[in-house]
C-alpha positions as CSV (number, residue, x, y, z in Angstrom):
1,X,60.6,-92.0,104.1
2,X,62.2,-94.5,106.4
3,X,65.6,-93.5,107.4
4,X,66.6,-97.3,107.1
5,X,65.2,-97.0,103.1
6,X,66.8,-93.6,102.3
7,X,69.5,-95.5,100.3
8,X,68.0,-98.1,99.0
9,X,66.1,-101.3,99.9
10,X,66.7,-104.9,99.9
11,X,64.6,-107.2,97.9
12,X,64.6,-111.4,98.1
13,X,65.9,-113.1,94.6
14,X,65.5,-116.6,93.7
15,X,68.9,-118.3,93.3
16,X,68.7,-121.7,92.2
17,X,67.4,-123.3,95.8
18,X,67.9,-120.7,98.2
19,X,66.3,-117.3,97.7
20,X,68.6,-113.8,99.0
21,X,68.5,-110.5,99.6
22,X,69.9,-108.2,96.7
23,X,70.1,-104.0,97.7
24,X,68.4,-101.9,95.5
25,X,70.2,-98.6,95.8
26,X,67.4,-95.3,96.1
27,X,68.0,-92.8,93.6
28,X,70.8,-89.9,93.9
29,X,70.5,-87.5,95.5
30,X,69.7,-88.8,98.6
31,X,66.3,-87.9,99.3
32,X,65.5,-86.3,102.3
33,X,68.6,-84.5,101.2
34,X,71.9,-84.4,103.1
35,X,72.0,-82.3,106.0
36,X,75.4,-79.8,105.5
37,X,75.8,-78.1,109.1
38,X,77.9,-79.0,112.4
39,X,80.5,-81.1,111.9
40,X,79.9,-82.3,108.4
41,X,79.8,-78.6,107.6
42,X,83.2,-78.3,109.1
43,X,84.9,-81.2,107.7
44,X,83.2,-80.1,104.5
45,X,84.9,-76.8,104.9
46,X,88.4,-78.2,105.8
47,X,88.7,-80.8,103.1
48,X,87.6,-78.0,100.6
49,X,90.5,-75.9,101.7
50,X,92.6,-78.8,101.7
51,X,91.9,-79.5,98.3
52,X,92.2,-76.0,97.3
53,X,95.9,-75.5,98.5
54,X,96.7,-79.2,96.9
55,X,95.2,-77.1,93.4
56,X,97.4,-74.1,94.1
57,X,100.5,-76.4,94.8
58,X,100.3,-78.1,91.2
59,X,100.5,-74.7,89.7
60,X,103.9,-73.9,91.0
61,X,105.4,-77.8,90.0
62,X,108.4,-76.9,87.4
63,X,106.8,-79.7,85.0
64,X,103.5,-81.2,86.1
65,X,103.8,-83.6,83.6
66,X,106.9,-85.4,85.2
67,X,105.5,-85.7,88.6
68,X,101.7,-86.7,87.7
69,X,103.5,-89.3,85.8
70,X,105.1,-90.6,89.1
71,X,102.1,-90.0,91.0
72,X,99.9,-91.8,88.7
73,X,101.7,-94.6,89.0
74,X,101.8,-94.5,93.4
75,X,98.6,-94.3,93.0
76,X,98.1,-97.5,90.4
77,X,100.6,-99.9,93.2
78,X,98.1,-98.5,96.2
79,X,94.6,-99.3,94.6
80,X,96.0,-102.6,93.5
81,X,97.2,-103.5,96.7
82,X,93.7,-102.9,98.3
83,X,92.5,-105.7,95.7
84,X,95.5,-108.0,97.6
85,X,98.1,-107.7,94.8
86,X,101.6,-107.7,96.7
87,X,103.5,-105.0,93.9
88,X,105.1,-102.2,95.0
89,X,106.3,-98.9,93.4
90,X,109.9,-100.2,93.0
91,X,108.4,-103.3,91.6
92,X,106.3,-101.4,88.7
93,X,109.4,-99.1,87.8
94,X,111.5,-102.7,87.2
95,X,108.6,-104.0,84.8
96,X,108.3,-100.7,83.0
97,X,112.1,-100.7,82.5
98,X,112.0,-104.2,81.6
99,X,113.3,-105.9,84.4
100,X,112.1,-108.5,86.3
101,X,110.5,-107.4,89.7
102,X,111.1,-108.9,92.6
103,X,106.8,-110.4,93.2
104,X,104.6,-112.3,90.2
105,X,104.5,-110.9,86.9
106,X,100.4,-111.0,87.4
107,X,100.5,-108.4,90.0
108,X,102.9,-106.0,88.3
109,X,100.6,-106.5,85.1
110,X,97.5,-105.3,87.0
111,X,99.3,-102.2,88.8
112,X,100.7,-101.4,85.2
113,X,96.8,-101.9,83.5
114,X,95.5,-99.3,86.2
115,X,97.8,-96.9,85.1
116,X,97.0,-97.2,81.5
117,X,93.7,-97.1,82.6
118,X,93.9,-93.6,84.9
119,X,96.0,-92.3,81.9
120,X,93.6,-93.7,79.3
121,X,90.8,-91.6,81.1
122,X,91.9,-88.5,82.3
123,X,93.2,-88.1,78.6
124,X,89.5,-88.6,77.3
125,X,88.3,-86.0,79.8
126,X,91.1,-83.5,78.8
127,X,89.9,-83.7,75.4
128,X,86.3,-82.8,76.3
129,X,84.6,-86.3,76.9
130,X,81.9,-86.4,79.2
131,X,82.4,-88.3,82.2
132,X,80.0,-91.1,81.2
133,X,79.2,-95.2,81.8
134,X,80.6,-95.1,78.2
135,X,84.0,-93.9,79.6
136,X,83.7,-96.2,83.1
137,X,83.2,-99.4,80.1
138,X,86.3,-98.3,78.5
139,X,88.4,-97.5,81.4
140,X,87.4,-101.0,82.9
141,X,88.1,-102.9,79.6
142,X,92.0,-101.6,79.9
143,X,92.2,-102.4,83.6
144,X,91.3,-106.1,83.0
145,X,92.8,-106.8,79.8
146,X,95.0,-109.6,80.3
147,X,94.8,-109.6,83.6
148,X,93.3,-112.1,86.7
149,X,90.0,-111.8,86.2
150,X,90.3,-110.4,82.5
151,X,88.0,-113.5,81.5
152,X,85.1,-111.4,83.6
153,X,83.7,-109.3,80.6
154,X,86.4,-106.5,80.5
155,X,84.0,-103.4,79.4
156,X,81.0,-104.9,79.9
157,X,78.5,-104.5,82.8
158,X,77.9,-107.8,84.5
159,X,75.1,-110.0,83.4
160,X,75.2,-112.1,86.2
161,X,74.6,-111.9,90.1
162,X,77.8,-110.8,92.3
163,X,78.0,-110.5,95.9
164,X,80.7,-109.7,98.6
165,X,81.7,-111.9,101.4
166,X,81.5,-115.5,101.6
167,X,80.8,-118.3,99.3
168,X,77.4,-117.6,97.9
169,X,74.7,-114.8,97.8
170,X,72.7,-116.3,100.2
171,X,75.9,-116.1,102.9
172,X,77.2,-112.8,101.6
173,X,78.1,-109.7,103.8
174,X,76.5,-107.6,100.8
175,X,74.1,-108.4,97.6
176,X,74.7,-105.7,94.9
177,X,71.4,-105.5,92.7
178,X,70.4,-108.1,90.1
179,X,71.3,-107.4,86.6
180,X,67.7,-106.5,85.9
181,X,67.9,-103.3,87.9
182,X,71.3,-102.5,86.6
183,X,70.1,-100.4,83.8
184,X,67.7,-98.0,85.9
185,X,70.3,-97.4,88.7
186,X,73.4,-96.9,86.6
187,X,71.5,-94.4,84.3
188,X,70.5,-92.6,87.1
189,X,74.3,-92.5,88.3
190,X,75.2,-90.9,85.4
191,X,72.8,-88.2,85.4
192,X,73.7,-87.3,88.9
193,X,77.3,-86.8,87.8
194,X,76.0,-84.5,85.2
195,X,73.3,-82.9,86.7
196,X,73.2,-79.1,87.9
197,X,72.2,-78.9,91.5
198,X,73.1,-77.6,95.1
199,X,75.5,-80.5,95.9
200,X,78.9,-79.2,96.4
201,X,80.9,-81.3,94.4
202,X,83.1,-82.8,96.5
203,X,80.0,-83.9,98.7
204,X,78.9,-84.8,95.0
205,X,81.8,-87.1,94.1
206,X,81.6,-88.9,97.9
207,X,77.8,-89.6,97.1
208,X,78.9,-91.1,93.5
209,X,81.6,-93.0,94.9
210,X,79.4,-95.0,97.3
211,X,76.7,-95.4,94.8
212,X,78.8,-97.0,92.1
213,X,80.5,-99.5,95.3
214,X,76.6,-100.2,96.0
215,X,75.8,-101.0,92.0
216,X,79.3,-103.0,91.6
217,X,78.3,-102.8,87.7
218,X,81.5,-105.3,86.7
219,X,82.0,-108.7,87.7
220,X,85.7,-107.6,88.6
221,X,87.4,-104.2,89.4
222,X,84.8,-102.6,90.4
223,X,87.1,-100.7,93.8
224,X,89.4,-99.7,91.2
225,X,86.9,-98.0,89.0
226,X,85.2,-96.8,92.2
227,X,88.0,-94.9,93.6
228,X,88.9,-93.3,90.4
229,X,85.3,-91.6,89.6
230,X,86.2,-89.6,92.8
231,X,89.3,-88.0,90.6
232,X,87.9,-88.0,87.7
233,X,84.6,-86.1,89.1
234,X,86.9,-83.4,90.5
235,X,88.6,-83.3,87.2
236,X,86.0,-83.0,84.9
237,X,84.0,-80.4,87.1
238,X,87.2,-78.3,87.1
239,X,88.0,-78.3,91.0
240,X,91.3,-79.9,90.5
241,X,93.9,-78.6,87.7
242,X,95.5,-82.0,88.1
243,X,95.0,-85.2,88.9
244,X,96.7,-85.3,92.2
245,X,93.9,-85.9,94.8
246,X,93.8,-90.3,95.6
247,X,92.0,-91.6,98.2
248,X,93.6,-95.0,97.8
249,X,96.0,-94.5,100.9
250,X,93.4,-93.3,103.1
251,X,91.1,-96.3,102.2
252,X,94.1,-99.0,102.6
253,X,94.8,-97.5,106.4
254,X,91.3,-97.1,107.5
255,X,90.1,-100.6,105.5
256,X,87.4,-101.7,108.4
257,X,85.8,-98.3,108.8
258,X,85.5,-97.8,105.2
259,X,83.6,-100.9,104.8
260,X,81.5,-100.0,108.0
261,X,80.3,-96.8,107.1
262,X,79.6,-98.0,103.5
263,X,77.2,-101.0,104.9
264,X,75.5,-98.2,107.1
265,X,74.7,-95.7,104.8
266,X,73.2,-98.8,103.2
267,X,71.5,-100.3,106.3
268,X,70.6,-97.5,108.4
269,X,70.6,-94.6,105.2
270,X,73.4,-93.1,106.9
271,X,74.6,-90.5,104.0
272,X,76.0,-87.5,106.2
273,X,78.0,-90.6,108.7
274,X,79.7,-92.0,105.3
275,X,80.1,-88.6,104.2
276,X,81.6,-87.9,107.7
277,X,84.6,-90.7,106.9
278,X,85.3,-89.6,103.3
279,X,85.7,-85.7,104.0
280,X,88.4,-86.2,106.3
281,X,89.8,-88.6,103.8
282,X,90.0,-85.7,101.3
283,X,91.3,-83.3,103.7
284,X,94.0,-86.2,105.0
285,X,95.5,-87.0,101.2
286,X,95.0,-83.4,100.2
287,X,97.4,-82.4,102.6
288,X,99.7,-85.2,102.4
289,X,99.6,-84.8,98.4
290,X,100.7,-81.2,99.4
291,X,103.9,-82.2,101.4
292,X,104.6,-84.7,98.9
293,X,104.9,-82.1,96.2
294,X,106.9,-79.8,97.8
295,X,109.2,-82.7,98.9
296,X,109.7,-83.3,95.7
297,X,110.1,-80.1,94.4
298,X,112.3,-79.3,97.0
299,X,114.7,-82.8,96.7
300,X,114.8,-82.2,92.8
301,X,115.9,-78.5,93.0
302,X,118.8,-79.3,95.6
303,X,120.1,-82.3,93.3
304,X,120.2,-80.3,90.3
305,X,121.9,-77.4,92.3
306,X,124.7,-80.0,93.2
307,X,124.9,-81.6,89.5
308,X,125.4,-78.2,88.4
309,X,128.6,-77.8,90.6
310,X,130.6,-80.4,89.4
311,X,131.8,-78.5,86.4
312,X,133.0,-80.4,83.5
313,X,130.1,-83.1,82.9
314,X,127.4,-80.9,84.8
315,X,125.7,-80.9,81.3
316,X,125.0,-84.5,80.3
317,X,124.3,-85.4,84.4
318,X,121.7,-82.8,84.0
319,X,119.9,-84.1,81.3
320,X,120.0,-87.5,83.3
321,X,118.7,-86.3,86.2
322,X,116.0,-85.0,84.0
323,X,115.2,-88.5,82.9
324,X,115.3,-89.8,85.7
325,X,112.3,-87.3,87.4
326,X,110.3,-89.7,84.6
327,X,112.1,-93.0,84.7
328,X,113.9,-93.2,88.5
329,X,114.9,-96.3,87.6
330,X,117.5,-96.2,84.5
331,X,120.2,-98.8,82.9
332,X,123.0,-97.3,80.5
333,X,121.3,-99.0,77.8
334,X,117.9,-97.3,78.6
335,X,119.7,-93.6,79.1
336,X,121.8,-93.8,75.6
337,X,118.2,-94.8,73.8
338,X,116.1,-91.7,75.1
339,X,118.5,-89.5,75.3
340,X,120.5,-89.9,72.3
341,X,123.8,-90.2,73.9
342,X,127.5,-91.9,73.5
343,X,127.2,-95.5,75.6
344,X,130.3,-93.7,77.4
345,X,128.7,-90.3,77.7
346,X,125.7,-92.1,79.3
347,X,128.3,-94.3,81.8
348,X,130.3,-91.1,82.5
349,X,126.9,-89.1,83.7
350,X,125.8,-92.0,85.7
351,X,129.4,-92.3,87.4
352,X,128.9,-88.7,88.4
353,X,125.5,-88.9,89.3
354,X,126.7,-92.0,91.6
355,X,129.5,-90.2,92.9
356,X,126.6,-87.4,94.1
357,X,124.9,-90.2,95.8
358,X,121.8,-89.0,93.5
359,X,121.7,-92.5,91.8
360,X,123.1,-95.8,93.3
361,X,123.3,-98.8,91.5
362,X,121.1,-101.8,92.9
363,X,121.3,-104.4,90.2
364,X,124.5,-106.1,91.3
365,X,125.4,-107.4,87.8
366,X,128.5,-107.1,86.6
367,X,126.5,-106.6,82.8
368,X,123.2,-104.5,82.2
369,X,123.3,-102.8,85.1
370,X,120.4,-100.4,86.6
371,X,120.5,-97.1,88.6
372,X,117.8,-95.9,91.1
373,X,116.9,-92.8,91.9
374,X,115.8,-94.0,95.4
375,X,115.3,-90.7,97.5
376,X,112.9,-90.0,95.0
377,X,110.6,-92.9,95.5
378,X,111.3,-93.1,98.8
379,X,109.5,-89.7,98.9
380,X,106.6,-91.3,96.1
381,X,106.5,-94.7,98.2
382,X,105.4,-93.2,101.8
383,X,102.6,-96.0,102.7
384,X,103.1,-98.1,99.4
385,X,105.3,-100.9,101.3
């Protein structure tokens, strides 16, 4: 086989007029197969490692729960911002605590669908469902339900030509196949992700990742849906306890090269140089997802330490500060209605809490006031603004 047809070919549509070229990706797995030695054995190596101590970190988290849920949602504002949507973390926490944020409601309703979305779908997989293009419909009908783009058959795999770059497909930088040869390529997608072969599986999940950009099933949200399958691979195989592995950071930094080594894998049937880029990916958000955790563990341990010293009051700021590990972003009226307190027991905790310089008040309203938690997404928020 021609090295330049190992991933796929190209094949002139008619389109009204003007004919194009559409890619028709090659079947997975890449055929000849991907050579694992020198350096893409190395990097291989290292990001495995990498991912292994990001595993054994999640184990020692005092509640998992609490920080995925942060994480998640650092993760939603990241991948969202790659698509151009200007939210950040802080902006997200506002909407969720029903304030207004400081950008467009239409951005902050995206980020926030993306993490219903994650949270819709690694709750199917927990449960036992099979990573499938059933679950990539349903996780794609959440991300664009009322959103921009939400009139773009949310669930549904496009029926229509798309293309990226320019105005048209026959000016495009890339032609994703016709509808026509949707069928053939996705269901061989999916039976990649489930087959039983050689592939180590986080080579495995890079192949998938760049086969579903190449397909771009949905007329919207497909990078979204594309970045996830690399989690939710890792998560279904069993390679990751948690969630915590996101290559959205990575991607956002080294945009240009991304795009690069994706169009030559296509061009040129580059698999091991594309494979090249995303290994040290994984290995770069591994270890930063590592340092993140124990920052966090580390900041929340020391702040309940000092709660615990002031003595009378120590109990109710505890439970606050326990809140606030979920919700770092917290009005009196928000504290009193999870936590079942007193309006003044609430107010007294966040005073002392204040007075720890744990929570400061950012509102500046005299009335409904609100109280960050801002070391804590500073910590979250590294690359997000």
């Amino acid at each position: 086989m021609k090295r330049s047809l190992r991933a796929g070919r190209v094949e002139i549509q008619q389109g009204g007029k003007e004919g194009y070229g559409a890619f028709i990706p090659a079947r997975l797995p890449p055929s000849p197969a991907v050579t694992l030695n020198g350096e893409l054995q190395t990097l291989l190596e290292r990001a495995s490692r990498a991912l292994g101590r990001l595993d054994g970190i999640s184990l020692l988290l005092p509640d998992p729960r609490l920080f995925l849920h942060m994480y998640v949602r650092k993760e939603a504002v990241l991948s969202s911002q790659i698509e151009g949507t200007q939210s950040s973390l802080s902006d997200l926490l506002l909407f969720e605590n029903n304030e207004i944020p400081d950008v467009g409601i239409d951005d902050v309703r995206e980020v926030s669908n993306y993490t219903a979305a994650m949270e819709y779908g690694l709750e199917r997989l927990r449960n036992g469902f099979p990573l499938s293009l059933r679950l990539i419909r349903e996780i794609h009908g959440i991300l664009m339900e009322n959103a921009r783009g939400g009139d773009k058959t949310p669930g549904e795999f496009r029926r229509s030509q798309n293309w990226i770059g320019g105005s048209r497909p026959g000016d495009a930088r890339f032609v994703p196949p016709p509808p026509h040869e949707l069928k053939a390529s996705l269901d061989n997608l999916e039976k990649f992700l489930h087959a039983q072969n050689s592939v180590p599986l986080l080579v495995k999940a890079g192949l998938a990742h760049a086969q579903f950009e190449t397909i771009h099933p949905f007329l919207d949200g497909n990078g979204r849906i594309g970045r996830l399958l690399i989690t939710f691979l890792l998560c279904a195989e069993g390679a990751l306890t948690q969630p915590l592995l996101y290559l959205s950071l990575y991607l956002k930094e080294h945009r240009d090269e991304y795009y690069e080594s994706l169009q030559r894998m296509r061009t040129e049937g580059d698999w091991e140089g594309w494979l090249k880029f995303y290994l040290r990916g994984v290995e770069s958000v591994a270890l930063q997802a590592t340092s993140t955790a124990r920052n966090i563990v580390q900041l929340l341990e020391a702040d309940r330490q000092r709660i615990q010293g002031i003595g009378k009051g120590a109990s109710s700021a505890l439970r606050v500060h326990e809140l606030l590990k979920e919700r770092p972003i917290l009005s009196i009226a928000s504290t009193v209605g999870a936590l079942k307190m007193t309006k003044p027991t609430a107010a007294s905790a966040m005073e002392n809490l204040q007075a720890l310089n744990i929570v400061r008040e950012e509102s500046g309203r005299r009335r409904d006031r609100y109280y960050v938690y801002r070391r804590y997404i500073n910590v979250l928020n590294e690359g997000t603004e």
